[in-house]
C-alpha positions as CSV (number, residue, x, y, z in Angstrom):
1,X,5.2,35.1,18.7
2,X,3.0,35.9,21.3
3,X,1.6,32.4,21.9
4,X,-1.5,33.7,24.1
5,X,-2.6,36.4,21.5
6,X,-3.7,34.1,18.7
7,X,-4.3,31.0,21.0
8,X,-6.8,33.5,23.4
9,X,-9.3,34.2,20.1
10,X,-8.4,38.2,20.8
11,X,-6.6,38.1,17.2
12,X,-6.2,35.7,14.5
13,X,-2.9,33.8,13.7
14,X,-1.9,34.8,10.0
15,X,-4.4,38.1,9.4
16,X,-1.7,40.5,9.9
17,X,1.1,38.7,7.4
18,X,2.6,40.3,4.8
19,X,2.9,40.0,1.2
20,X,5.6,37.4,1.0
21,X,4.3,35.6,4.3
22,X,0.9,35.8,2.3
23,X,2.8,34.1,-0.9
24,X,4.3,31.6,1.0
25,X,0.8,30.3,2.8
26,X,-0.9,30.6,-0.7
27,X,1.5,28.3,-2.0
28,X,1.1,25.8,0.9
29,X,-2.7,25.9,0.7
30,X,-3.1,26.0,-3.4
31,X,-3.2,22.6,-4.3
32,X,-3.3,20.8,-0.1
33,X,-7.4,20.3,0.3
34,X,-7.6,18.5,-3.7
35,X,-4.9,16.4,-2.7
36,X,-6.3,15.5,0.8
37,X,-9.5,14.9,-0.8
38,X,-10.8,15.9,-3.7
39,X,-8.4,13.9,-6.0
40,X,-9.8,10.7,-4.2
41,X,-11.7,9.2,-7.3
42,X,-14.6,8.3,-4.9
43,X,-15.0,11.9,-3.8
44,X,-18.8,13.1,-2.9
45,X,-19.6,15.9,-1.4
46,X,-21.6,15.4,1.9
47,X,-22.7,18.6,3.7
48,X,-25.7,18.9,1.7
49,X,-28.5,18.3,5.0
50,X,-26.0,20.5,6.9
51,X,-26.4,23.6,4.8
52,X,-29.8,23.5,3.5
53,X,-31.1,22.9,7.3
54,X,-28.4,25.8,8.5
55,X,-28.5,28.5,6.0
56,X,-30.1,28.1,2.3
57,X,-33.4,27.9,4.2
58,X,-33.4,30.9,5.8
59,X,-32.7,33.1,1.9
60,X,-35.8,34.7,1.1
61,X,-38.4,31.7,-0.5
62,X,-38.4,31.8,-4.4
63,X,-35.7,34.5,-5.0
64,X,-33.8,33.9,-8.0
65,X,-30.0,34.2,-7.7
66,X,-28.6,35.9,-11.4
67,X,-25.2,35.4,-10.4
68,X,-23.6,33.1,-7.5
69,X,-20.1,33.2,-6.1
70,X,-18.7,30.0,-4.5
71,X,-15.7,30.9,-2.8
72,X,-13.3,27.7,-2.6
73,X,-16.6,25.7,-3.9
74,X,-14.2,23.1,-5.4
75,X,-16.6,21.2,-8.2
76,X,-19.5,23.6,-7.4
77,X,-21.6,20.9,-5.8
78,X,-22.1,23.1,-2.6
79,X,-24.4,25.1,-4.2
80,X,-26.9,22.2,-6.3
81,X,-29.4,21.9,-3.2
82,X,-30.4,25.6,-4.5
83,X,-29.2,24.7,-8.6
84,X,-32.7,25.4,-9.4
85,X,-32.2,29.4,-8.2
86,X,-29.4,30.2,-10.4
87,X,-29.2,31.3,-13.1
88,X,-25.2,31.2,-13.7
89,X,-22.1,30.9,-10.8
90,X,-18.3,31.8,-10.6
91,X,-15.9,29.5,-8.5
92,X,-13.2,31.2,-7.5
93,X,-10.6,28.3,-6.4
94,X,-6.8,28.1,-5.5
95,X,-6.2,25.3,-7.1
96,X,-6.7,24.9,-11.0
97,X,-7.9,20.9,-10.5
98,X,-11.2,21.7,-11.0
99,X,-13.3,21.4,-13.7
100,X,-17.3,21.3,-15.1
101,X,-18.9,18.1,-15.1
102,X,-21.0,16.7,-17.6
103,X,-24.3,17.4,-15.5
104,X,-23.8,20.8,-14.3
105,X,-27.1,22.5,-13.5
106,X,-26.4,25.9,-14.1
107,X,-23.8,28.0,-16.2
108,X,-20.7,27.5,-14.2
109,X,-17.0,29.3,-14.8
110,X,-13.8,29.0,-12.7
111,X,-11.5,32.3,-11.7
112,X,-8.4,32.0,-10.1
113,X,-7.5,32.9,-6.5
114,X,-5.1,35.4,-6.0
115,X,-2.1,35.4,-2.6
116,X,-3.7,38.8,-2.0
117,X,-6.8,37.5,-1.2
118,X,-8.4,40.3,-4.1
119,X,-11.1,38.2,-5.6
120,X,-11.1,38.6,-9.1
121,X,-15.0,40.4,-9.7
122,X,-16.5,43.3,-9.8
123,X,-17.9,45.9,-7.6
124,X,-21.3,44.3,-6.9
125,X,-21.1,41.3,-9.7
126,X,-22.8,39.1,-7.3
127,X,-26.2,38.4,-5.8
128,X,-25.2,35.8,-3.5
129,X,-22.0,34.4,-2.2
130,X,-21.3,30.8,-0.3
131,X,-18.4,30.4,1.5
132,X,-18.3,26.9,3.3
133,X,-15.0,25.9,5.4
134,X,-12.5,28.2,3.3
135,X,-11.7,31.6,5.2
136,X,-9.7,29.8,7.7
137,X,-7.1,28.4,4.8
138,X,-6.5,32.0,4.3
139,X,-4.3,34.1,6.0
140,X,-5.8,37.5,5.7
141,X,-9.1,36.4,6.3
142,X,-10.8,39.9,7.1
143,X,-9.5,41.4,3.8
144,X,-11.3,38.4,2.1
145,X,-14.7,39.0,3.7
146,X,-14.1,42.9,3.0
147,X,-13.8,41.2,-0.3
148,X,-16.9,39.1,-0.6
149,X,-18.5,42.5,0.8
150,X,-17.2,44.2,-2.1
151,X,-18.5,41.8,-4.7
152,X,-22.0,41.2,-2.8
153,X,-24.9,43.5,-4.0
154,X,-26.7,45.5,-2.3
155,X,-29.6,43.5,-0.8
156,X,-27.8,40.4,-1.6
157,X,-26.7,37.3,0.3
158,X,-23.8,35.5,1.5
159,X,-23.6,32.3,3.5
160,X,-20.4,31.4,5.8
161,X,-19.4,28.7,7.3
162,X,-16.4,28.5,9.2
163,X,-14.5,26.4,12.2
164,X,-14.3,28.8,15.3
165,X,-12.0,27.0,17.7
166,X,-8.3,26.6,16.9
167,X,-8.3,22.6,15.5
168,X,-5.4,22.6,17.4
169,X,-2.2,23.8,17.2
170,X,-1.3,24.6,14.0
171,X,2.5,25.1,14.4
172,X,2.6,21.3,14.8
173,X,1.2,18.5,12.0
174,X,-2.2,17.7,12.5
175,X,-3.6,14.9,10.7
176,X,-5.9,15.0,8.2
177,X,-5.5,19.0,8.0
178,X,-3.9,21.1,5.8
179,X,-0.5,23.3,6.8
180,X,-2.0,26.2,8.3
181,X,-6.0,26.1,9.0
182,X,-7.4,27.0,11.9
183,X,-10.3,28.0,13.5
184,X,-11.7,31.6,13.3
185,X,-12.8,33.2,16.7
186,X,-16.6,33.8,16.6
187,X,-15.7,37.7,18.2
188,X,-13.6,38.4,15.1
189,X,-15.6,36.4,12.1
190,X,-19.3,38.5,13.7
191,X,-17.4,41.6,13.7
192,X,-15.6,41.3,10.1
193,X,-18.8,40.6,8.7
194,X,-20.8,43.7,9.9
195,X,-17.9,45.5,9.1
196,X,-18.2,44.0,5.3
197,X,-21.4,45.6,5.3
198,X,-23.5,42.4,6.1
199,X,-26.2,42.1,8.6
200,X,-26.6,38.8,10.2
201,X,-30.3,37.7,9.3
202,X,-29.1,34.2,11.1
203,X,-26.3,32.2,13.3
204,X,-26.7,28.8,13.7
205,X,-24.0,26.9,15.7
206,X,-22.7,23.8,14.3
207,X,-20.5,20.8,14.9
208,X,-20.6,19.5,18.9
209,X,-17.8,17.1,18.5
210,X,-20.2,14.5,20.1
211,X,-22.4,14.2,17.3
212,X,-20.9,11.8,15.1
213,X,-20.4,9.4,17.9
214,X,-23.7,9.5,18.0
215,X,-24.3,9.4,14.8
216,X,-21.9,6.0,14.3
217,X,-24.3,4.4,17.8
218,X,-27.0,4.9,15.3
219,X,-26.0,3.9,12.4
220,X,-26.4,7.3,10.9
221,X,-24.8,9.9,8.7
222,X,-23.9,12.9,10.8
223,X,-23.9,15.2,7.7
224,X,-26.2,14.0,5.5
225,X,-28.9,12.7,7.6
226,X,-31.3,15.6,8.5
227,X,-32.3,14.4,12.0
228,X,-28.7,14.3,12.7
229,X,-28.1,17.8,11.5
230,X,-31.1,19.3,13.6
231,X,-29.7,17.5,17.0
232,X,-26.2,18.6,16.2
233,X,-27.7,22.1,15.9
234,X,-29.5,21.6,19.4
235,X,-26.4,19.9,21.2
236,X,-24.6,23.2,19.6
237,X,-26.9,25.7,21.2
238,X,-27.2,24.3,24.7
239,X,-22.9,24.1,25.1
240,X,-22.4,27.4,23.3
241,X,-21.6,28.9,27.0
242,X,-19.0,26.3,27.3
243,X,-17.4,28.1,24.2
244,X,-13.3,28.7,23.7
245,X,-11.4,29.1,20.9
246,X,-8.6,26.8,22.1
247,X,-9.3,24.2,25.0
248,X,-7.0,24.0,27.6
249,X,-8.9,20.6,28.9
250,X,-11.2,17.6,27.9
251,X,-14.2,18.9,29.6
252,X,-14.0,22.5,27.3
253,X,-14.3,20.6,24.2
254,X,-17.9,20.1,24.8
255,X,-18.9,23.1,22.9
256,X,-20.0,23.6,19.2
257,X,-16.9,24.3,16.3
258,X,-18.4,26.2,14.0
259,X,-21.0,28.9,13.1
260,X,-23.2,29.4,10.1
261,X,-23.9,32.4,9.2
262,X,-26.4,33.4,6.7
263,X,-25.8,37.6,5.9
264,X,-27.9,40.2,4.5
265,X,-25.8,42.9,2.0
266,X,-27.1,46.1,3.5
């Protein structure tokens, strides 16, 4: 492997694998984010603040979604700050842990993954897509947002958020992380969404590693607290010219680790 390829951000490590290499990862990944958290009893969703005051804001005021996708949405709870917009929603999930809860706000139905990365709708069966933290547990992720272009309207929406630095070196363990995520590089994830079809109505940069120890000096929830959420978002702006997809030293980690993207179906 050519080491400085994937680890420069000029391509991304696992976008190129085949159909078996594809299988393989799919069966790492199915079941490896429920069991690192989602089986906890206790579990609670807590990036409400973070993608209200980066991305549901910015869909058009008062629009009423007929059909959602949540892509890897787990229980669904990603989308309830907008429950009241929606008229029904498809999760489309790896893992088959998942079900409705008693208190679901909207019409809600679960659809298997597939290796292939082929979501499993049709042509234009959606008016808005979320996709939080889940193309980089994929291998082939610009088939997959080819996909969620596919399966987007015309004039519909999508919303993306994904880590854009490496996490690391995934050919080692990593705490707290699943087998093979990593980060996607911002060139790539910008480019495979105009190429979907998308236009990007807004980026907002997310995640300066230096906000939650702020956060935890005051007392405050990075994620859930908005005032935290809008200084993370600032912090995020000012290092973005310190960005690299995989630091090489301390001092290049001061740079924001993910982008939101909110997209426009053209």
């Amino acid at each position: 492997m050519n080491d400085e390829r994937w680890f420069s951000g000029r391509s991304l490590w696992g976008d190129d694998f085949d159909e078996q290499q594809r299988a393989a990862w799919f069966k790492d990944e199915e079941d490896a984010y429920f069991e690192l958290y989602a089986s906890n009893p206790e579990y609670e969703y807590e990036y409400d603040a973070v993608n209200t005051i980066n991305g549901f804001r910015f869909l058009p005021p008062g629009r009423q979604f007929k059909k959602a996708l949540g892509l890897g949405s787990a229980y669904g709870d990603e989308m309830r700050p907008i429950a009241e917009r929606i008229l029904s929603a498809v999760v489309v999930e790896s893992s088959d842990h998942y079900e409705a809860r008693s208190d679901e706000p909207f019409q809600l139905e679960w659809r298997k993954a597939m290796p292939s990365g082929d979501l499993p709708l049709q042509d234009s069966e959606v008016d808005l897509t979320v996709c939080f933290g889940v193309l980089h547990h994929i291998p082939n992720v610009s088939h997959v947002i080819g996909e969620i272009g596919r399966v987007t309207e015309a004039g519909g929406y999508a919303l993306i958020r994904e880590p854009i630095v490496s996490m690391g070196d995934w050919r080692q363990f990593r705490p707290g992380l699943t087998a093979h995520e990593r980060g996607i590089p911002r060139g790539l994830l910008t480019g495979w969404v105009k190429s979907a079809g998308f236009e990007i109505v807004k980026e907002r940069l997310c995640f300066f590693p230096g906000t939650k120890l702020i956060a935890r000096g005051l007392r405050r929830d990075p994620f859930r607290d908005p005032a935290m959420v809008h200084l993370d978002a600032a912090l995020s702006r000012l290092t973005q010219v310190n960005y690299r997809y995989h630091p090489r030293a301390l001092w290049q980690k001061a740079r924001p680790t993910s982008s939101f993207l909110t997209l426009r179906r053209r």
